[in-house]
DOMARMI-978888 format. One line per 2 residues: number of its first residue (from 1); their letters; for each residue x, y, z of C-alpha. Coordinates in nm, 4 decimals, decimal comma, padded with zeros to 6 digits. Layout:
<atoms>
NUM) A) X Y Z | ...
</atoms>
This chain:
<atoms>
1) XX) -02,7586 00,4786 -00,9540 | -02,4655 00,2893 -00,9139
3) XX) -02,2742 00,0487 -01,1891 | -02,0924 -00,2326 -01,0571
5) XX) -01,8320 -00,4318 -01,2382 | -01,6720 -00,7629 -01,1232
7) XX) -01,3145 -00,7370 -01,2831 | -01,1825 -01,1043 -01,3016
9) XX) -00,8772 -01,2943 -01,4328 | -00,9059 -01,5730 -01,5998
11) XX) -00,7617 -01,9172 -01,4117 | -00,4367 -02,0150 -01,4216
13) XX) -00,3028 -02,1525 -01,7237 | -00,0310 -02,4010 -01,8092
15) XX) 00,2141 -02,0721 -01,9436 | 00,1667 -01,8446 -01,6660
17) XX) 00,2437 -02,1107 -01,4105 | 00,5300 -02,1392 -01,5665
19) XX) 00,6140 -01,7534 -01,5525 | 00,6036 -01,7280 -01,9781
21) XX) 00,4737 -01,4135 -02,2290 | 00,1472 -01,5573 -02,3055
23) XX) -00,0475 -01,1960 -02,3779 | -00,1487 -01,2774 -02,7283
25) XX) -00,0769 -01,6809 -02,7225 | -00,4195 -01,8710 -02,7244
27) XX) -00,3720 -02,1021 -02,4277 | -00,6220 -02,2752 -02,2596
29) XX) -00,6882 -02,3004 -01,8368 | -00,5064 -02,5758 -01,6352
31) XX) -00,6999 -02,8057 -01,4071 | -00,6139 -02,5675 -01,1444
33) XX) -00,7014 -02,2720 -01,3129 | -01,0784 -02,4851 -01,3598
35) XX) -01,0777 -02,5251 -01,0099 | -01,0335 -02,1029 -00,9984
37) XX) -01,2901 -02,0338 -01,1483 | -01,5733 -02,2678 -01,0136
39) XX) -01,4786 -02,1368 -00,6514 | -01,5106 -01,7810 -00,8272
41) XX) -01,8699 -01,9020 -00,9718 | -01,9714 -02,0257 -00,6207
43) XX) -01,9014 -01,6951 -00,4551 | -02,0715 -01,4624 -00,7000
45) XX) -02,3379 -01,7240 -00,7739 | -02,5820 -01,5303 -00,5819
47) XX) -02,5227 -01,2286 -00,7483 | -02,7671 -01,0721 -00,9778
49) XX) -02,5043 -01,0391 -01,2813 | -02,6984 -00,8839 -01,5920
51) XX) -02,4105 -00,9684 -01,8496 | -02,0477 -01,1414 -01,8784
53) XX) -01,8131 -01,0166 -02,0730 | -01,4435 -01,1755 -02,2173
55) XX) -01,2034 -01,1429 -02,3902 | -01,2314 -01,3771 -02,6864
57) XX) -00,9312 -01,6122 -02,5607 | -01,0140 -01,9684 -02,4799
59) XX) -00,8491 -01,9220 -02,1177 | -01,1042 -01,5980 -02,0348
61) XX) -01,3866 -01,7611 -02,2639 | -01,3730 -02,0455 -02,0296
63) XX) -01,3561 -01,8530 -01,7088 | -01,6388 -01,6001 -01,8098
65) XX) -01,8546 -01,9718 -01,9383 | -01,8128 -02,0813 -01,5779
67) XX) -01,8941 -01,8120 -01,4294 | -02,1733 -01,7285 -01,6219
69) XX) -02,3328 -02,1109 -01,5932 | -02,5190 -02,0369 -01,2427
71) XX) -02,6834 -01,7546 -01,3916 | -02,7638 -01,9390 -01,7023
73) XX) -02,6083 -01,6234 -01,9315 | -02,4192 -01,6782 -02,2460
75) XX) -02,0884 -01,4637 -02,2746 | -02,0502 -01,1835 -02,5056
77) XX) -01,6586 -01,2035 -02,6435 | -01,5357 -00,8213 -02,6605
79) XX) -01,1759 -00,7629 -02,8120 | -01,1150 -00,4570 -02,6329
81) XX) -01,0470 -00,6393 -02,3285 | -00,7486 -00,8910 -02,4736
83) XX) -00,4214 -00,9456 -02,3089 | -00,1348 -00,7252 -02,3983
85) XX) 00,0337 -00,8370 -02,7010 | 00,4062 -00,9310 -02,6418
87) XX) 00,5308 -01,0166 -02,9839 | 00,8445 -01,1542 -03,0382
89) XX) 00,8236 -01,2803 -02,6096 | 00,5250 -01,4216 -02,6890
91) XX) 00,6178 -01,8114 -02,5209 | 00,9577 -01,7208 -02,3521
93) XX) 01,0120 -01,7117 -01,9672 | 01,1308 -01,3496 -01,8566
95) XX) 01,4644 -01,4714 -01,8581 | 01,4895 -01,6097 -02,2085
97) XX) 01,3247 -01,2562 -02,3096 | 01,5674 -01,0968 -02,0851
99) XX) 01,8869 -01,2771 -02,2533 | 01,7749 -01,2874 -02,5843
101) XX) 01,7037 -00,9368 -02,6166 | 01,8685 -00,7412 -02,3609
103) XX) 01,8393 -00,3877 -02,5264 | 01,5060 -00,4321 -02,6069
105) XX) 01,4077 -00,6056 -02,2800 | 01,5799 -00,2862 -02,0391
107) XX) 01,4167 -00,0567 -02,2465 | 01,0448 -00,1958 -02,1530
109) XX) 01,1467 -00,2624 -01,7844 | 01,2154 00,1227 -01,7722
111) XX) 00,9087 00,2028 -01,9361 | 00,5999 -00,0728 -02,0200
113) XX) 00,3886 00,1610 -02,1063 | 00,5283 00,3701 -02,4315
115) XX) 00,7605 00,1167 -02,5345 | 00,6886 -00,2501 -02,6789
117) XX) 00,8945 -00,5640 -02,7696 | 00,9199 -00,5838 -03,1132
119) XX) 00,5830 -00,6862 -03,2830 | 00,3882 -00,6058 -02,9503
121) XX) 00,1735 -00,3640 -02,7981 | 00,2151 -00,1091 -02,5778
123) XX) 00,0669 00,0011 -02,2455 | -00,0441 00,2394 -02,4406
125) XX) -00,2541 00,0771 -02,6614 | -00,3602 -00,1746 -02,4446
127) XX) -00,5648 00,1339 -02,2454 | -00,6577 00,3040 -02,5799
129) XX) -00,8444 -00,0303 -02,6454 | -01,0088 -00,1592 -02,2884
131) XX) -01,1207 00,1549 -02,1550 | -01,3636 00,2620 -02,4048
133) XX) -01,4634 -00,0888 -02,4064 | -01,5100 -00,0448 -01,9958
135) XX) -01,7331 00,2434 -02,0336 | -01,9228 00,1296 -02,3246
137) XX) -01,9892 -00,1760 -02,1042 | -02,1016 00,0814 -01,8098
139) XX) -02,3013 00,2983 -02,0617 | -02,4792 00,0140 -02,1543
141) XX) -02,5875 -00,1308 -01,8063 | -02,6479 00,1657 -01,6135
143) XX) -02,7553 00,0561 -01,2419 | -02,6594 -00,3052 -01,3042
145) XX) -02,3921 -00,4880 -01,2090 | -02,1711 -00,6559 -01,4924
147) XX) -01,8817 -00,9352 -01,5135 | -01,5508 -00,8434 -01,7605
149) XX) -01,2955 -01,1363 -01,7583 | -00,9820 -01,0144 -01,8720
151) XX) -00,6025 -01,0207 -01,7847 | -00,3555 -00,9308 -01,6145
153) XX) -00,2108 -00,6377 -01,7390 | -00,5203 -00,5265 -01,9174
155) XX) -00,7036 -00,4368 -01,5752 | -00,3656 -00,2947 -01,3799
157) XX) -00,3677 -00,1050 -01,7001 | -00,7540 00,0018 -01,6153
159) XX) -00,7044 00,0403 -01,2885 | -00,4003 00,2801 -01,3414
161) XX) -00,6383 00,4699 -01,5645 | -00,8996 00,4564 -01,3403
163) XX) -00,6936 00,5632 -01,0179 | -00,4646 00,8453 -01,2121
165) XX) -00,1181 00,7257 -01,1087 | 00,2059 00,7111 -01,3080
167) XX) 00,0889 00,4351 -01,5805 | 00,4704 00,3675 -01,6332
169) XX) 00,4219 00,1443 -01,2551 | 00,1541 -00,0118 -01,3330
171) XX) 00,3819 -00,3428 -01,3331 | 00,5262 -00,2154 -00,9758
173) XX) 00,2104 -00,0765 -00,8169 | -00,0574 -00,3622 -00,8906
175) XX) -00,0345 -00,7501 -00,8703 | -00,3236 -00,9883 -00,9766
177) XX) -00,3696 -01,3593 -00,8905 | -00,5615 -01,6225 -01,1365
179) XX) -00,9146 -01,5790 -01,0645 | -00,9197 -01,2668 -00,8779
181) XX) -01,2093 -01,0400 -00,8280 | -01,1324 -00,6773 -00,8645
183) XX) -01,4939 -00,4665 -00,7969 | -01,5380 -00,1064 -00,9081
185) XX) -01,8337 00,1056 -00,8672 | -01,9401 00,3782 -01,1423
187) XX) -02,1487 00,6747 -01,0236 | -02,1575 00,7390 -01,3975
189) XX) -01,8275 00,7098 -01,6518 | -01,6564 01,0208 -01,4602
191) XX) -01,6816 00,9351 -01,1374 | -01,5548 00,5323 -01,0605
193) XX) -01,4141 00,4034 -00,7102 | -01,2073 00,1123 -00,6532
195) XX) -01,3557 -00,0835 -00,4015 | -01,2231 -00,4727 -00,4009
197) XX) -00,8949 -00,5361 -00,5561 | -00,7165 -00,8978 -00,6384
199) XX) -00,9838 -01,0397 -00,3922 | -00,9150 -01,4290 -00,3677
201) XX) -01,1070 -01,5005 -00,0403 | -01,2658 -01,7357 -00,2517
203) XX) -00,9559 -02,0019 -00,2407 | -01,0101 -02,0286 00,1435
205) XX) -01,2896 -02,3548 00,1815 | -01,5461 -02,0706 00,3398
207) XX) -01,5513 -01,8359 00,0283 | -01,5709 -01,4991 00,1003
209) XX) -01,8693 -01,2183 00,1024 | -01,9382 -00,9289 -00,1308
211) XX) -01,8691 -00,6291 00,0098 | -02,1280 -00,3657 -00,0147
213) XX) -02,1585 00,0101 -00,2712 | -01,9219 00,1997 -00,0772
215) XX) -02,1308 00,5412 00,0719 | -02,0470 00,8522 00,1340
217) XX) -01,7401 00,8158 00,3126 | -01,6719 01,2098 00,2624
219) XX) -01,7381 01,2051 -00,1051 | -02,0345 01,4090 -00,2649
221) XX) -02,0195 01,1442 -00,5537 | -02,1061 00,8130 -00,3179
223) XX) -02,3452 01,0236 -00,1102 | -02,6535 00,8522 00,0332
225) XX) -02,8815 01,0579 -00,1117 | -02,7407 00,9706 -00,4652
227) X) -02,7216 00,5919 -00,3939
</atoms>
């Protein structure tokens, strides 16, 4: 019995076109980031989604509500999956942060995930927070597949959990676009496998298809017999 999970971003946003901190800042989507997310909702619109999931910020709110309206599902806000909180960047363009507080700002270049501006969040924390949240989520809808809109660094931050690497890259290894779809299958909350990542097929006038539960593909876990 497999558990799928559509990982999305929420649509772009006024701040993040503009390259700012905007983790904990309460910002809403842009007219483009709208657009996002309906040609999100038209791809998975056929897709038998049991739940949708946010992040209680207007910007993933919104997403998850359009997303959602196909299926006619309400959204269930869950705090575990907020952005990272960048305190005292919270509103300033990398540069400003970089200029203002150059100390502070090599120091969390060199290492995201253990250190924090000052009044922020770690890496750290962020994945102490979102991954319980993820597999209470999977717990909870065993065989189903689910919808979590979240951000940016939360889910490179899941995914770098998820896949085992050095969570110090997870700025350097992963990139996510507004509106992506990012799809991982659970086996069961041991055993997950990425198998879409910052999918945005859906931008092209043709959307794009779903792909398939990955099989065996010389894995015991994804076996056809267990499918």
């Amino acid at each position: 019995m497999t558990t799928r999970i559509f990982l999305v971003r929420h649509g772009a946003t006024v701040l993040s076109a503009e390259d700012r901190f905007a983790g904990a800042t309460n910002v809403e989507l842009s007219d483009t980031g709208r657009e996002q997310a309906r040609a999100l909702s038209r791809r998975l619109a056929d897709q038998p989604i049991a739940a949708f999931y946010a992040s209680p910020l207007d910007r993933t709110m919104e997403t998850a509500g359009i997303l959602a309206e196909p299926h006619g599902a309400e959204v269930v806000p869950e705090r575990g999956f907020l952005e990272i909180n960048h305190g005292v960047w919270e509103g300033l363009t990398r540069s400003e942060a970089e200029a203002r507080h150059a100390e502070m700002y090599a120091k969390w270049e060199a290492d995201p995930f253990n250190f924090a501006p000052e009044g922020g969040e770690t890496g750290l924390g962020v994945t102490a927070r979102a991954m319980p949240a993820l597999l209470d989520v999977v717990g909870r809808h065993q065989g189903e597949i689910v919808c979590i809109v979240s951000h940016k660094a939360t889910i490179r931050l899941v995914m770098g959990a998820i896949l085992g690497f050095d969570p110090r890259r997870y700025r350097d290894h992963l990139d996510l676009n507004p509106a992506s779809l990012t799809i991982v299958d659970f086996r069961d909350t041991m055993n997950a496998r990425l198998t879409v990542f910052n999918d945005v097929a859906h931008y092209a006038p043709d959307g794009g298809a779903i792909p398939p539960v990955p099989g065996a593909r010389l894995s015991k876990v994804w076996g056809a017999a267990s499918r």
